[in-house]
C-alpha positions as CSV (number, residue, x, y, z in Angstrom):
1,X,82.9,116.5,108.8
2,X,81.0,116.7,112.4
3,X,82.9,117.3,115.8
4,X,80.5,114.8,117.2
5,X,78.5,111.8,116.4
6,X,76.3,112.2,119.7
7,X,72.9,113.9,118.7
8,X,72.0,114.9,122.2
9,X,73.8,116.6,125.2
10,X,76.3,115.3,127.4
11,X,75.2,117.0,130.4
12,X,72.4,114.6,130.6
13,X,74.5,111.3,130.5
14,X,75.8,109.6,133.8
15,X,79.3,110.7,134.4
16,X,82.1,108.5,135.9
17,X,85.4,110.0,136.6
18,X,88.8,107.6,136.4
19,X,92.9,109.0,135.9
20,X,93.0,107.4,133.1
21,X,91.0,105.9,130.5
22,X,92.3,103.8,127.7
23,X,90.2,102.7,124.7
24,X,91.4,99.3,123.3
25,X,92.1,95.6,124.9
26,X,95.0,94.7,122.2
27,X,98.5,94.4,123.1
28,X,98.6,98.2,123.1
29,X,96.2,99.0,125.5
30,X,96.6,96.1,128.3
31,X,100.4,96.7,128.1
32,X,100.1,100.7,128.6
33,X,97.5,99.9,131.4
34,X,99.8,97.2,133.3
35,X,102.4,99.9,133.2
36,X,100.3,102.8,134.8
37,X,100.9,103.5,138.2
38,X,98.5,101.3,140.7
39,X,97.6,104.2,142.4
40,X,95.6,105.3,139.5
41,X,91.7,104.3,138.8
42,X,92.2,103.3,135.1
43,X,89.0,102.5,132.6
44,X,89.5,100.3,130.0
45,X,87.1,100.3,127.3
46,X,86.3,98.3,124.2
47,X,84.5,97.0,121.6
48,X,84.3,93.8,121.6
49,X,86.4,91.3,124.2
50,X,89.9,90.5,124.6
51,X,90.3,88.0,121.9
52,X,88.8,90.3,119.0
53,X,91.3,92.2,118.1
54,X,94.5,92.5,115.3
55,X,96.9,91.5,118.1
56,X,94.9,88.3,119.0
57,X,94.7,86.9,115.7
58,X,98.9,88.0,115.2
59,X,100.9,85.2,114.0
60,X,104.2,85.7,112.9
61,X,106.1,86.8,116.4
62,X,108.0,90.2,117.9
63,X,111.4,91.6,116.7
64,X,114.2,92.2,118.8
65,X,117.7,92.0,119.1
66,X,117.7,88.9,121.1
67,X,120.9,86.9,119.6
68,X,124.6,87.4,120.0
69,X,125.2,87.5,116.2
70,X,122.4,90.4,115.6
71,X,122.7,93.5,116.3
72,X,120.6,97.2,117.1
73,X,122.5,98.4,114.0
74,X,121.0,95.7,111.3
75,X,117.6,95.7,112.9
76,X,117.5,99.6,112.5
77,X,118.8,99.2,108.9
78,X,116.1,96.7,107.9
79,X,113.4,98.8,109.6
80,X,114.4,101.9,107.7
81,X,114.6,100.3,104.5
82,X,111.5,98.6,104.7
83,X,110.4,101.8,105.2
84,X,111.4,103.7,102.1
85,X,113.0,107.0,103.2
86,X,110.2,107.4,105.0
87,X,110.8,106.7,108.3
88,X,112.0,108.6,111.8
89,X,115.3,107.4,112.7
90,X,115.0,108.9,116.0
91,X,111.8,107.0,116.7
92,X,112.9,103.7,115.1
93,X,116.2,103.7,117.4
94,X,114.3,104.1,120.7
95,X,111.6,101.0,119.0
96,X,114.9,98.8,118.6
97,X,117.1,99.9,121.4
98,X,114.4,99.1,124.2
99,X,112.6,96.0,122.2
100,X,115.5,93.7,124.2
101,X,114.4,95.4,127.6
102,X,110.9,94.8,127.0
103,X,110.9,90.9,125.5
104,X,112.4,90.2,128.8
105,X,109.4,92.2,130.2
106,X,107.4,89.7,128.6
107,X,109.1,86.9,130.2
108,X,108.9,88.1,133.7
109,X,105.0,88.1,132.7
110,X,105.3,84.9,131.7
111,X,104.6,85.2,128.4
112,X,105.1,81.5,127.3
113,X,107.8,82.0,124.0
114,X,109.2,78.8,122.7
115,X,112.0,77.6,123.8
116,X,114.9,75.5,122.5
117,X,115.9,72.0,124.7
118,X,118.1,74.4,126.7
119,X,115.6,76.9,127.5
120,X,116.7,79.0,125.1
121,X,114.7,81.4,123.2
122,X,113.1,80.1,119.8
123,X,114.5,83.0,117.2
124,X,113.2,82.5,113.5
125,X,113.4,85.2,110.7
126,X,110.7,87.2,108.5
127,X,110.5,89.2,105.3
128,X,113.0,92.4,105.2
129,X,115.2,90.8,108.6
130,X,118.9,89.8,107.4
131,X,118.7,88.4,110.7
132,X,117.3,85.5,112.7
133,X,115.6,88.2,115.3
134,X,111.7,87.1,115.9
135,X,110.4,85.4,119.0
136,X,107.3,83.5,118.8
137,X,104.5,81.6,120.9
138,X,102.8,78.7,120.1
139,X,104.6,78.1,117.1
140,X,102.1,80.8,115.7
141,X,99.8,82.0,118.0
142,X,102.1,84.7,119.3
143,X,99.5,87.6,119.5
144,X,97.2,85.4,121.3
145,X,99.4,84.0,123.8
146,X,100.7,87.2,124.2
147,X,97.0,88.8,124.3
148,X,95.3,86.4,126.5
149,X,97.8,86.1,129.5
150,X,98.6,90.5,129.5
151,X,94.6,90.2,129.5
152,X,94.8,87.8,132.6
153,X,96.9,90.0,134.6
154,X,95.1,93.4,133.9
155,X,91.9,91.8,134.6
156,X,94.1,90.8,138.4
157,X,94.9,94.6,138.7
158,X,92.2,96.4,141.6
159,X,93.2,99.6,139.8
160,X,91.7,98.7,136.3
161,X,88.2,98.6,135.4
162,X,86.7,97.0,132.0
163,X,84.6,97.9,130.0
164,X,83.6,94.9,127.3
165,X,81.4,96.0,124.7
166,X,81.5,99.4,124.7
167,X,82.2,101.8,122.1
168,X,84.0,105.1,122.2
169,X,81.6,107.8,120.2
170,X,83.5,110.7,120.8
171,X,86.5,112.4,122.3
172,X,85.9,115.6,124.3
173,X,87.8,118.5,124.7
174,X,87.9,122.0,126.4
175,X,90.7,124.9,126.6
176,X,93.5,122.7,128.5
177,X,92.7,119.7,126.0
178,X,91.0,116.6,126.7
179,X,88.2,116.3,129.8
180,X,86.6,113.4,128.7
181,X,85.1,110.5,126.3
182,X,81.2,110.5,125.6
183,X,81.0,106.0,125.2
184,X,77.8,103.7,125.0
185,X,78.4,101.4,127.4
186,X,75.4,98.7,129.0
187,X,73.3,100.2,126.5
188,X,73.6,103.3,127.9
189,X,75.6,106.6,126.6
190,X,77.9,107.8,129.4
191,X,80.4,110.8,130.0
192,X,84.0,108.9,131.4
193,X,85.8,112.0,132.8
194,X,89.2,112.2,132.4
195,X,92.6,114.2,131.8
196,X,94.5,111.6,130.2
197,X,93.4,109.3,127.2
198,X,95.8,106.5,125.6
199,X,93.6,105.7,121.8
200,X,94.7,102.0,121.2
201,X,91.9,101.0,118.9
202,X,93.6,99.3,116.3
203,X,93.7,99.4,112.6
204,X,91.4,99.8,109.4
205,X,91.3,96.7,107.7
206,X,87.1,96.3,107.4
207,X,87.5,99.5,105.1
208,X,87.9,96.4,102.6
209,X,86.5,94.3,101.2
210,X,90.0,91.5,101.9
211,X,91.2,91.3,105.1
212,X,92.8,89.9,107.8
213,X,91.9,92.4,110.5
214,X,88.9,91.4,113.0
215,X,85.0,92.8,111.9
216,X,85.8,96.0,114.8
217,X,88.9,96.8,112.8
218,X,87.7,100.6,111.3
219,X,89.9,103.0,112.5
220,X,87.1,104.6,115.5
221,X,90.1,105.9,117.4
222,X,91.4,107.5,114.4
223,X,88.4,108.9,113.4
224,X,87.7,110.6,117.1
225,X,91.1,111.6,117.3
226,X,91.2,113.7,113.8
227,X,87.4,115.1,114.8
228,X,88.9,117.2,117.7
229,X,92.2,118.3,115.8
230,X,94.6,115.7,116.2
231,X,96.9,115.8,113.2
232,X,96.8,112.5,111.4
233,X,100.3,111.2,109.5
234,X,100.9,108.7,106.5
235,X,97.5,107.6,105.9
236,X,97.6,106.6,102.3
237,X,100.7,103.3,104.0
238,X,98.2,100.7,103.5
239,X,100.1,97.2,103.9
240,X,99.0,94.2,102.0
241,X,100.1,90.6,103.2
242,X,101.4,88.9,100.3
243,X,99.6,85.4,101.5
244,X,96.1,84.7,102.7
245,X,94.6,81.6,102.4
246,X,92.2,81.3,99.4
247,X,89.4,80.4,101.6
248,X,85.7,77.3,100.9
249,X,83.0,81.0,101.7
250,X,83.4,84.3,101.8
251,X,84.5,85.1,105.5
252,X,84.6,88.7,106.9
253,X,88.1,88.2,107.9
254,X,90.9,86.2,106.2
255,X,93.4,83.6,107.6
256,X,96.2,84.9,107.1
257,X,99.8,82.3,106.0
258,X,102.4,83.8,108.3
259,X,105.6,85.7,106.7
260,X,107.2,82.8,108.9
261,X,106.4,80.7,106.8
262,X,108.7,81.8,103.9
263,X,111.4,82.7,106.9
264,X,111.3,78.9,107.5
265,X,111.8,78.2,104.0
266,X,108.5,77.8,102.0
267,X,108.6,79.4,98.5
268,X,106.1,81.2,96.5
269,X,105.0,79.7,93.0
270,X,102.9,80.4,90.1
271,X,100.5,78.2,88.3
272,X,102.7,76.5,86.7
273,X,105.2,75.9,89.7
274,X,107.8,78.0,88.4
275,X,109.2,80.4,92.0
276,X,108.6,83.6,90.6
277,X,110.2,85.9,93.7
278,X,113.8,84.8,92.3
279,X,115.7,87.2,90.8
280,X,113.1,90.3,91.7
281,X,115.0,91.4,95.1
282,X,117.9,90.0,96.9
283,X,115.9,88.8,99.7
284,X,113.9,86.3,97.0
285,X,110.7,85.3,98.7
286,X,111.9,87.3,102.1
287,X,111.6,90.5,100.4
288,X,109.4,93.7,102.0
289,X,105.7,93.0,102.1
290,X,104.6,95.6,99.1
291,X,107.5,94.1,96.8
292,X,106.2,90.6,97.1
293,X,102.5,91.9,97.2
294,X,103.1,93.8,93.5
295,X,105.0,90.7,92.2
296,X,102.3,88.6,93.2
297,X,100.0,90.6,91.1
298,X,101.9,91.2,88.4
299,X,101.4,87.1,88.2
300,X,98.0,87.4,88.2
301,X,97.4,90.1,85.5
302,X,99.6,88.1,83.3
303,X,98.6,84.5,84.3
304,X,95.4,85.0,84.9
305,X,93.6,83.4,88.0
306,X,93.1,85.1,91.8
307,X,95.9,83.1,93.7
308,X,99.4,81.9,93.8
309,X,101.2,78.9,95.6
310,X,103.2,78.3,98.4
311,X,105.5,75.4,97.9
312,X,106.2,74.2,102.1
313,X,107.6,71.0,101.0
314,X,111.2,71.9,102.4
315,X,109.7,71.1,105.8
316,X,108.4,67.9,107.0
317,X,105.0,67.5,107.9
318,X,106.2,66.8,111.5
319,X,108.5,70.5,111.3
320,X,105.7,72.2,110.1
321,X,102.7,70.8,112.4
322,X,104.7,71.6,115.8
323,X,105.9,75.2,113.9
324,X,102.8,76.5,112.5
325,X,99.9,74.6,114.5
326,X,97.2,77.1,113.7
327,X,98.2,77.4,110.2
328,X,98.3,73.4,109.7
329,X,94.8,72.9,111.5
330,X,93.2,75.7,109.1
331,X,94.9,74.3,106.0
332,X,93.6,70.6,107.3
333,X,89.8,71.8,107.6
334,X,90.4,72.9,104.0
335,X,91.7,69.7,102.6
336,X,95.2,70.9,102.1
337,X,97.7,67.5,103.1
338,X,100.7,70.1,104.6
339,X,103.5,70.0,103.2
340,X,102.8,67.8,100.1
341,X,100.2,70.5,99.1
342,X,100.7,74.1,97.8
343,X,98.9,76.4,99.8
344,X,96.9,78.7,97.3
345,X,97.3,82.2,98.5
346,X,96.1,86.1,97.5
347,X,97.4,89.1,99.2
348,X,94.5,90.9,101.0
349,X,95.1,94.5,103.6
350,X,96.9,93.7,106.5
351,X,98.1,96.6,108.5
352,X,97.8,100.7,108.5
353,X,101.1,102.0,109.0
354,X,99.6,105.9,109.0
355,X,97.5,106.8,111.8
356,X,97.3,109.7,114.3
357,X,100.7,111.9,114.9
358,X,102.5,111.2,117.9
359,X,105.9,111.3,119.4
360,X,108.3,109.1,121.2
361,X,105.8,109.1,124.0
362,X,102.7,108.8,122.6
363,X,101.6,112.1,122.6
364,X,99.6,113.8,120.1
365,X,99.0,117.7,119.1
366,X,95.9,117.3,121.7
367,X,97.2,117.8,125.4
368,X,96.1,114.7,126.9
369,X,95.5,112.6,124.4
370,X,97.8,110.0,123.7
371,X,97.8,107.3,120.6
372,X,100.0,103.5,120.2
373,X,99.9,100.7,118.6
374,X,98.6,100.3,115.0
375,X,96.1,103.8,115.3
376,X,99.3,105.7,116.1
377,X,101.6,106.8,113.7
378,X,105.3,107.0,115.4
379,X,107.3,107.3,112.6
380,X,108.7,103.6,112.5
381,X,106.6,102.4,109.7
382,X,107.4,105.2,107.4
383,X,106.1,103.7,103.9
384,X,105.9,100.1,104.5
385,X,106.0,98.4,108.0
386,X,108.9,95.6,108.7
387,X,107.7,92.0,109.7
388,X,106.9,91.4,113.2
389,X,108.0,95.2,114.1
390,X,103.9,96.2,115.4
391,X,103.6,94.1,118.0
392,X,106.9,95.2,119.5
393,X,105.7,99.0,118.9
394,X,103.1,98.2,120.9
395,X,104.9,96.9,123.9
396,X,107.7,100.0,123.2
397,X,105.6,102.8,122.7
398,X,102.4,101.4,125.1
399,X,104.9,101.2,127.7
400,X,106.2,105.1,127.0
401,X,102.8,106.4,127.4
402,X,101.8,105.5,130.5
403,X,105.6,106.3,131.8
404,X,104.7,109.6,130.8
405,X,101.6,109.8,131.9
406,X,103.0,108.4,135.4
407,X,105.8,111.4,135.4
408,X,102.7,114.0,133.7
409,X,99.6,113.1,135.4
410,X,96.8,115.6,134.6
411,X,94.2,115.4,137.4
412,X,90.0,115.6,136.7
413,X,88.3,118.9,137.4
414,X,85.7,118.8,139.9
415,X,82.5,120.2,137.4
416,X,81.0,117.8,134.9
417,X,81.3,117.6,131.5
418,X,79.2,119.4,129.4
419,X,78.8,119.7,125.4
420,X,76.3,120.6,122.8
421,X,76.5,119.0,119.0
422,X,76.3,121.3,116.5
423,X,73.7,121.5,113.9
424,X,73.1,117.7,113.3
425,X,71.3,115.7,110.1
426,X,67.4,115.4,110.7
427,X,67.0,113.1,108.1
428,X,65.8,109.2,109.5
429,X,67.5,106.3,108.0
430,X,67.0,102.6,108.4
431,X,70.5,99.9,108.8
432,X,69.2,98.8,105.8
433,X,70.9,102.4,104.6
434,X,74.3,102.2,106.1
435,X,74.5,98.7,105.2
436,X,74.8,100.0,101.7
437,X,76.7,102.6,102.5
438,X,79.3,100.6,103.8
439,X,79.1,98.4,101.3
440,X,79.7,100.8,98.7
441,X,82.5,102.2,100.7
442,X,84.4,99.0,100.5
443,X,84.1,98.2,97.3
444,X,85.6,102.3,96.1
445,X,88.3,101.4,98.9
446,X,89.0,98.2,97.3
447,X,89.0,99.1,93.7
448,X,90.4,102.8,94.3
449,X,92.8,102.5,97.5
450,X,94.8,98.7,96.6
451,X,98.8,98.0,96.4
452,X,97.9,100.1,93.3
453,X,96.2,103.1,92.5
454,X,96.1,105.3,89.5
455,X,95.3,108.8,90.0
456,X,92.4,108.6,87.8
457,X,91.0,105.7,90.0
458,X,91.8,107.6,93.4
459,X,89.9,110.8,91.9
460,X,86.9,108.7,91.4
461,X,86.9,107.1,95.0
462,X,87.4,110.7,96.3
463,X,84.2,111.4,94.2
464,X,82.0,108.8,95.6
465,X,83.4,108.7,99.0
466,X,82.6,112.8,99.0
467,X,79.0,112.1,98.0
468,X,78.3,109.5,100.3
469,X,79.6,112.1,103.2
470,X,77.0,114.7,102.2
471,X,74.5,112.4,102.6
472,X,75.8,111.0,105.9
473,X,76.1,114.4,107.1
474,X,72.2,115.2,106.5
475,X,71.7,112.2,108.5
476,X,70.6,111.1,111.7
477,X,73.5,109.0,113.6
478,X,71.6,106.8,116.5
479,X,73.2,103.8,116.9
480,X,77.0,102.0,117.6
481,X,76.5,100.6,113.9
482,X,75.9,104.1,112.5
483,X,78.4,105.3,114.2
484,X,81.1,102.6,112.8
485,X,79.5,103.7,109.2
486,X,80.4,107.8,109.7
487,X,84.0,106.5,110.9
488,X,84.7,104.2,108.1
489,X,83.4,106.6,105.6
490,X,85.9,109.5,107.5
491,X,88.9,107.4,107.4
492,X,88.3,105.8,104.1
493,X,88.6,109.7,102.9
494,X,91.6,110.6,104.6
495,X,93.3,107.3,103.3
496,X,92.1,108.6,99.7
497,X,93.2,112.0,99.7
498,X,96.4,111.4,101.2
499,X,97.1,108.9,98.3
500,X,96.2,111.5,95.8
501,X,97.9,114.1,97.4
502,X,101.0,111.7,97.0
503,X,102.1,112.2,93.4
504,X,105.4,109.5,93.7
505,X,105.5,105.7,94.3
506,X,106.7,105.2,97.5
507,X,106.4,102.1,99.9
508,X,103.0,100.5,99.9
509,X,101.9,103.7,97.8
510,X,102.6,102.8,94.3
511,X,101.0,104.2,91.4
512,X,100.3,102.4,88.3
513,X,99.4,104.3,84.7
């Protein structure tokens, strides 16, 4: 594995120098950056714009204890079982304890949750909650409500400078820890100088071929991170939504059905309409992701077919319009008559709960680099992440790193940043190339790295993963889409070895023959 993917010398690129520099515009990222201190210059860079990203395209909502019936207790219960034994307690206390504090955050933004006739918040219930605990936006556009106004009052802030299009090549580091990020941004590489860097690029969801994460959705920030030493955690938790919409082509990313859905009382059926969820765990159709993901499956194998049902005729068509707008308009452009229509539904990857090692505060093993949102691993996911639980991690654990970084700061040096790559691949290769590399990769990731893996099958996509590295690493990297490949192709290998290295079932890690 290269330290870098840069095949020159930093010394030669432009060099800008900010406090802070965050990579990411999700949820995350713009929540972190809004909490900074003003006095700080703060660069915000990422790949794409503000509404391509996982928490744009979120549906379902954001957990807290919001209700006088619920309490920190039962939402720290279902989190930890929902985790299999895997969790930290410690870290999922602080996520529940201060998601209350931080919803009314959101509101004081003006975040625009629904509300009730008497202004009270909306609260509905997911998969894995024994408790009516979620609040939502739009019916169930929560990440994009949510997404585009924290994006409205970052881009206000004098302090914080953005950086659209612009990808993150490599972290750099010297004796005291990080000094830097070598980016390509305006078609241009460029050295960003800094002591402090908050990673909040996302998840890995394009490292398959079934998705519903956005095309950008690789893993980058993971991939730099573990290149200059930071210890990565869980990365064989791969979550599978249970429901995606069987969609007309072949899109890059998949609608997804929201858990809500089933919290509002639609129920899952086979082919021939029998519910199939009853009986196989107490919560019925409300049960953890990877239970109903495997049950799903197991219909499928003996059925036959690539899809299930989802029954939504408890709800009237009225209910369910003014609920679940986006989800009616999508099902409307596909001919489905909601609710007197089954929706037809696969489960396809959703969401990484492994990622980079942090704490409480977002801090890794690398002074001065700090991880949140999905790239991070906290400890609150453990083996299988609750419902609507990520988007309050972000706000949570976004909003604890740049506390700390306020009480921590690490001010630039003066001198400019200077590194050499080490011995890098001569060899010239066309897009044509990578395009089959990375098609390749998702296919092994796919077949080899699903809700279920044998460890023959995980020893065959270490194999082919392993040779496509060699031949990666004899290669020239000279482009943003190269780049993407070499990251992919890293993370897809940490995901695979960490599965193998994990010899019992556990969470979304389940182990078949």
């Amino acid at each position: 594995m290269r330290k870098y993917l840069y095949n020159d010398k930093a010394k030669d690129c432009e060099q800008y120098d900010f406090d802070v520099v965050i990579v990411g515009s999700g949820i995350a990222g713009l929540y972190c950056a809004l909490n900074l201190n003003s006095e700080f210059q703060v660069a915000v860079l990422t790949k794409a714009n503000i509404n391509e990203s996982n928490s744009y395209f979120a549906q379902g909502g954001i957990a807290a204890v919001i209700s006088k019936e619920d309490q920190f207790i039962s939402h720290i219960q279902d989190t930890l079982a929902a985790g299999a034994g895997l969790c930290d307690e410690a870290s999922v206390k602080v996520l529940v304890e201060e998601g209350p504090e931080n919803i009314r955050t959101l509101i004081d933004m003006q975040i625009p949750f629904d509300v009730n006739s008497d202004g009270d918040l909306l609260i509905t219930r997911e998969g894995g909650h024994h408790m009516r605990r979620i609040v939502h936006c739009g019916g169930d556009a929560t990440g994009k409500e949510t997404t585009k106004q924290l994006g409205r009052l970052a881009q206000s802030k004098e302090n914080l400078h953005f950086f659209m299009e612009s990808y993150m090549v490599d972290i750099l580091t010297d004796d005291k820890g990080v000094c830097g990020v070598l980016a390509f941004v305006g078609q241009e590489y460029r050295v960003i100088k800094t002591r402090n860097l908050v990673v909040a690029t996302g998840g890995i969801g394009q490292l398959y071929r079934y998705t519903t994460n956005p095309i950008g959705a690789v893993g980058d920030g993971i991939a730099a991170a573990a290149r200059v030493g930071a210890r990565l955690n869980h990365m064989e938790m791969v979550q599978f939504h249970p429901t995606t919409l069987i969609p007309d082509d072949n899109p890059a990313r998949l609608f997804l059905i929201s858990e809500a859905v089933r919290g509002e009382g639609a129920i899952l059926r086979n082919y021939r309409g029998t519910a199939f969820m009853q009986g196989k765990h107490e919560l019925a159709d409300l049960a953890p992701r990877d239970i109903v993901t495997r049950e799903i499956i197991k219909e499928l194998k003996k059925n036959g077919g690539d899809r299930v049902f989802l029954d939504t005729s408890s709800m009237t068509t009225e209910f369910f319009s003014g609920r679940f707008p986006t989800i009616f308009k999508q099902c409307a452009e596909q001919g489905i008559h909601l609710t007197k229509d089954f929706i037809p539904v696969r489960p396809a990857q959703h969401y990484h709960m492994g990622g980079v090692k942090t704490d409480i505060n977002g801090r890794t093993n690398i002074e001065g680099l700090f991880c949140c949102g999905e790239c991070a691993e906290t400890g609150i996911h453990g083996g299988n992440r609750l419902a609507s639980n990520s988007m309050l991690e972000c706000l949570v654990f976004g909003r604890r790193s740049a506390r700390y970084i306020n009480e921590n700061f690490r001010p630039c040096d003066e001198k400019a940043v200077s590194y050499e790559t080490e011995s890098i691949g001569q060899v010239m290769h066309t897009n044509e190339f990578f395009s089959q590399i990375e098609k390749i990769l998702k296919n092994t990731m796919t077949e080899y790295a699903g809700p279920e893996r044998s460890f023959e099958g995980m020893l065959k996509g270490i194999a082919i993963l392993t040779d496509l590295e060699e031949q990666l690493d004899n290669t020239f990297l000279a482009s943003p889409y190269h780049y993407k490949v070499y990251n992919m192709l890293q993370n897809s290998l940490a995901i695979l070895n960490s599965a193998y290295a994990r010899k019992e079932s556990v969470g979304a890690h389940y182990i078949i023959g």
